[in-house]
C-alpha positions in Angstrom: 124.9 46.5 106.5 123.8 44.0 103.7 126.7 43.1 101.1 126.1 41.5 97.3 129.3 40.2 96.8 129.8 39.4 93.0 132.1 36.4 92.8 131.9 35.4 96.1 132.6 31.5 95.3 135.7 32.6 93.8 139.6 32.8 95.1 139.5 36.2 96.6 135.8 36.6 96.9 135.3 33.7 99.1 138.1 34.7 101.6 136.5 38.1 101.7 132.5 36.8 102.4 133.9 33.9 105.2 135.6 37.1 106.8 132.2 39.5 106.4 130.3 36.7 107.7 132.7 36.4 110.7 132.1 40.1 111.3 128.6 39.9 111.4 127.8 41.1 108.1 124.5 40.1 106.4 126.1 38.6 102.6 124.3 37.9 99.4 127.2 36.0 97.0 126.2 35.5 92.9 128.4 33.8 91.0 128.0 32.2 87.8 130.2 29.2 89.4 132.7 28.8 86.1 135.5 26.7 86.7 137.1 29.0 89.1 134.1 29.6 91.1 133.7 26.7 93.3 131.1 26.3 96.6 133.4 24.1 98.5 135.2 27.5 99.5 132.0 28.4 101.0 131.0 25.6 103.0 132.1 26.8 106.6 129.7 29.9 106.0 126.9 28.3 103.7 124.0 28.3 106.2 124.5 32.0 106.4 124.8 33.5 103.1 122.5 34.0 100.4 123.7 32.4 97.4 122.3 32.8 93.3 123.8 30.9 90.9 123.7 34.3 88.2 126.1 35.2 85.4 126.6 38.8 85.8 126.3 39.3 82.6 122.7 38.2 82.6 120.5 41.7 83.8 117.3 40.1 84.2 118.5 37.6 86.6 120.8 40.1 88.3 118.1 42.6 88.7 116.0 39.9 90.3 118.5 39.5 92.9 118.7 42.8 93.6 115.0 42.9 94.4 114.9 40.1 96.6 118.3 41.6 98.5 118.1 45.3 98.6 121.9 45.5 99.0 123.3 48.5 100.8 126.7 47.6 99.3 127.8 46.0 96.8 131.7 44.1 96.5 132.2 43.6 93.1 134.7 40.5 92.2 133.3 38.7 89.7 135.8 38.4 86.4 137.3 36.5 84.3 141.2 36.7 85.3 143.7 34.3 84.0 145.9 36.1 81.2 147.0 33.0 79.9 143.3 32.6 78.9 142.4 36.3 78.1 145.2 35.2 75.3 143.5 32.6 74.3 139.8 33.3 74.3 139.4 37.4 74.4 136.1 37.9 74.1 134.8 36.1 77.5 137.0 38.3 79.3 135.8 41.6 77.6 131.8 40.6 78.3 132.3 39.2 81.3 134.2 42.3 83.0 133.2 45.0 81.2 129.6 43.9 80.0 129.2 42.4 83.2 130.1 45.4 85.4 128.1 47.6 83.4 124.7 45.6 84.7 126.1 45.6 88.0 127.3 49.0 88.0 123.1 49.9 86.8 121.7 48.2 89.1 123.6 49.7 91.9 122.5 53.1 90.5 118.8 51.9 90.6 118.5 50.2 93.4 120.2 53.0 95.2 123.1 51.1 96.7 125.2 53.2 99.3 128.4 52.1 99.1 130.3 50.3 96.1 133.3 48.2 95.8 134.9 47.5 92.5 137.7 45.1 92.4 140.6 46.2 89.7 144.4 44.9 89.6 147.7 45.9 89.9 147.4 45.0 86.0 145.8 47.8 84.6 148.9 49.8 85.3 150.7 48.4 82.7 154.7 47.1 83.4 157.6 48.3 85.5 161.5 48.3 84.7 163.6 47.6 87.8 162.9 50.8 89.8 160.0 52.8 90.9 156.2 51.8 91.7 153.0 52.9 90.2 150.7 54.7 92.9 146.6 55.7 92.5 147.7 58.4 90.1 150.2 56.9 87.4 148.5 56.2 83.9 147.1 52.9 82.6 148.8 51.3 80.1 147.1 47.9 80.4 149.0 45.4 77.8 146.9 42.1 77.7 143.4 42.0 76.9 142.4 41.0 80.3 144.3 43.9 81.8 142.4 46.2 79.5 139.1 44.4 80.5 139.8 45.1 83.7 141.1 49.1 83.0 137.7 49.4 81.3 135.8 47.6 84.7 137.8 50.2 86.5 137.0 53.5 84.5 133.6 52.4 84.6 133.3 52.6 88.2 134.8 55.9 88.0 132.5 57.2 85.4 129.4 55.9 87.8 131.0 58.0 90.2 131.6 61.0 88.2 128.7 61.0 86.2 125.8 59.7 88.1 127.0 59.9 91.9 127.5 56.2 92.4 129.6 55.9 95.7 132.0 54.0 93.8 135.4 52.9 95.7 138.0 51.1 93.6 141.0 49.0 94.7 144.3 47.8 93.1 145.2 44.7 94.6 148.5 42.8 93.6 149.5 39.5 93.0 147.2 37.6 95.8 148.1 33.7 96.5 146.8 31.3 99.5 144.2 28.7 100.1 141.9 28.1 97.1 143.7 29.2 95.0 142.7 27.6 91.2 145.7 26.3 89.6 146.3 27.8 87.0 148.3 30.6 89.0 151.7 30.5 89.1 151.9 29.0 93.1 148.7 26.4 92.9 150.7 24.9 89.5 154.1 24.3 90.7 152.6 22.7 93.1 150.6 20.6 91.7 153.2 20.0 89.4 156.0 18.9 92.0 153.9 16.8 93.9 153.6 14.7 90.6 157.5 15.2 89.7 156.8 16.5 86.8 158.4 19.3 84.5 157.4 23.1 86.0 156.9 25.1 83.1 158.2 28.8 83.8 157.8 31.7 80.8 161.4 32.6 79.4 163.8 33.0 82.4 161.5 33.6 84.9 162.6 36.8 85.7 159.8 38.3 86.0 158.4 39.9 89.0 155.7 40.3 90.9 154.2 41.6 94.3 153.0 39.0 96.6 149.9 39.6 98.9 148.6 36.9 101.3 144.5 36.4 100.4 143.6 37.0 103.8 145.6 40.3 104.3 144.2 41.6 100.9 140.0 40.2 102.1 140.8 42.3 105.0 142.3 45.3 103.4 138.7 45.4 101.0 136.4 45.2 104.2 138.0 48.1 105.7 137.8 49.8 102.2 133.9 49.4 102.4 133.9 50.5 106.1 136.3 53.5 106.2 137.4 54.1 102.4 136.2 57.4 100.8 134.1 57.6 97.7 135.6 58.3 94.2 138.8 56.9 96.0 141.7 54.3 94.4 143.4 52.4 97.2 146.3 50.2 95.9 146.3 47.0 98.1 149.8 45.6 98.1 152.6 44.2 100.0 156.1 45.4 99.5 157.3 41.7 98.9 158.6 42.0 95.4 159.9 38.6 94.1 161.2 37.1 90.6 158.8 34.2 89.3 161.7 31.7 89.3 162.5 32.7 93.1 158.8 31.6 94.0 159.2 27.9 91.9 162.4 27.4 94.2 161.2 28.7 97.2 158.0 26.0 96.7 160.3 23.4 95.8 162.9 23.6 98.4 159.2 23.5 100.5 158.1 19.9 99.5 161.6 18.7 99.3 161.8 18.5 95.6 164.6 19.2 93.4 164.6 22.2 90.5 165.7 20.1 88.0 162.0 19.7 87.8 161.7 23.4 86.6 161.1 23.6 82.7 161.5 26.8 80.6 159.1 27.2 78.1 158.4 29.9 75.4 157.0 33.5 76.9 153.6 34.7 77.3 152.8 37.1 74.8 153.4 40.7 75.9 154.6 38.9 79.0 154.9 42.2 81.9 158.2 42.5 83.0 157.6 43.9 86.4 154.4 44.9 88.8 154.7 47.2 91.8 152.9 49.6 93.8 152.9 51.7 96.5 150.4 51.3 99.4 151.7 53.8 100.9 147.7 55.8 100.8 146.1 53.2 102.3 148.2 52.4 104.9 148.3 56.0 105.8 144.6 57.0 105.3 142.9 53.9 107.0 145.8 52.3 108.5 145.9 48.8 106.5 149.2 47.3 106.4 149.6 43.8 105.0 150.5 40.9 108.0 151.7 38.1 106.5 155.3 37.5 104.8 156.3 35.8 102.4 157.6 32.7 104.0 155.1 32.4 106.5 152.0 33.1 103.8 154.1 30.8 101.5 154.5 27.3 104.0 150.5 27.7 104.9 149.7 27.6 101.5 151.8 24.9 100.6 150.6 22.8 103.9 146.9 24.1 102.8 147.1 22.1 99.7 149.1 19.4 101.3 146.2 18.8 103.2 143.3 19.4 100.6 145.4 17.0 97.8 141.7 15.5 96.9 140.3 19.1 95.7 144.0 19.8 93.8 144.0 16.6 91.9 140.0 17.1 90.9 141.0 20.8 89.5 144.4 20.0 88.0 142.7 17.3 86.3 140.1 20.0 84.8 143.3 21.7 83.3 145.0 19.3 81.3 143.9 20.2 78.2 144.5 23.9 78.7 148.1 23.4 79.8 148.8 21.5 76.4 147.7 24.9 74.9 149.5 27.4 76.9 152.7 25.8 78.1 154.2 25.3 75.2 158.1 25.2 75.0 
């Protein structure tokens, strides 16, 4: 099978094409390399990909792609996906991932593609209070506008479906952290952060939670949705591991051997979420995906990962210091 992976020199996407190369996959990657899309992540697989530097959002180019290619699936990542920024700068976030998936989305439908993967979030569900979890069938009630970029991405795919025929397959995936990772997510910045000693911003209390899902469990979890996962289909990809955003900066810190006096509250997000969860039960019971990694385990390789890559943190933090004056403020 030959895979055009959107977004394949990003966080998630890369993890997924180095583990559809490893399985013998044929991969085409575009990526409009942003600053979160970066070729280093691709480097151990570069001599047997395809890659075209394209903006999704730019058909002409795209549909040239799919010419040369002739995809029979396509895995579609590519978005912008920082809320801090969708805050900040909107309207990237509504072209990018809903204008973007559109041309995608059209081009699948002409070019005939078989099967179709299209990336959502956890997001799009909107927030939790302390019980329950949202599961493929609880209503969107996206509250940031990248969430509601992203509920729009998602209903598109569904309307493909629907409408036209498109074999469209969507996935929910939660909170995802690892190797790569860009830092401007919550685990890549206190790290970066402590390593320097300096202050570790966290919104309001930092009680705030989240679902943790190693990359590689979720990569894997999205290959066997292309393989075995049904058309017209949600599958919520998550882990069970619910934890409170000021339980990860202490977990990191005690880590590196640092001391939370270095942790600095700062004034909330906007329409800050209070809670994400979901249940996985459907895709652990329909194609028999379970997430591997816990917490600790997924949480001391990414800390020694970025221990040992210190060169490629320091080169993106430094990329970020202006937009941390403009988010973190306290």
């Amino acid at each position: 099978m030959k895979l055009l992976v959107t977004g394949g020199a990003g966080f998630i996407g890369s993890e997924f094409v180095r583990q559809a190369v490893r399985k013998g996959y044929q991969v085409a990657v575009v990526d409009a390399l942003t600053y979160a899309g970066d070729l280093e992540r691709l480097k151990e697989v570069k001599s047997k990909i395809n890659f075209y530097q394209v903006d999704i959002k730019d058909y002409a180019c795209l549909e040239e792609v799919f010419k040369q290619e002739r995809p029979d699936a396509v895995v579609h990542f590519a978005a912008e996906s920082h809320v801090d920024r969708s805050i900040l700068e909107p309207r990237a976030f509504l072209q990018t991932n809903i204008e973007g998936t559109f041309n995608i989305l059209e081009l699948a439908k002409a070019f005939k593609v078989k099967r179709f993967v299209n990336v959502s979030t956890d997001e799009v569900y909107g927030e939790l209070g302390d019980a329950g979890k949202f599961t493929e069938d609880s209503p969107l009630k996206p509250n940031s506008p990248y969430s509601v970029s992203k509920a729009s991405q998602d209903m598109l795919g569904r309307a493909y479906f629907r409408t036209y025929g498109l074999p469209v397959i969507t996935v929910r995936p939660s909170n995802n952290y690892g190797p790569w990772q860009y830092p401007e997510k919550l685990i890549p910045v206190v790290i970066a952060k402590a390593l320097k000693d300096e202050p570790i911003p966290i919104y309001g209390t930092g009680q705030n939670v989240r679902e943790w899902l190693y990359v590689s469990d979720c990569a894997e979890a999205i290959l066997m949705v292309l393989e075995r996962g049904i058309p017209g289909e949600v599958y919520n990809i998550a882990s069970g591991i619910e934890k409170r955003n000021i339980e990860v900066v202490k977990a990191i810190l005690k880590l590196l051997g640092k001391p939370e006096s270095l942790i600095e509250f700062v004034k909330d997000r906007p329409g800050h979420d209070y809670r994400y969860a979901m249940d996985a039960s459907k895709i652990n019971r329909e194609l028999g995906w379970k997430a591997k990694t816990d917490f600790e385990t997924g949480l001391a390789l990414t800390v020694r990962w970025y221990l040992e890559h210190r060169d490629w943190l320091e080169r993106k933090v430094a990329e970020l210091k202006d937009f941390w004056k403009k988010v973190y403020k306290k």
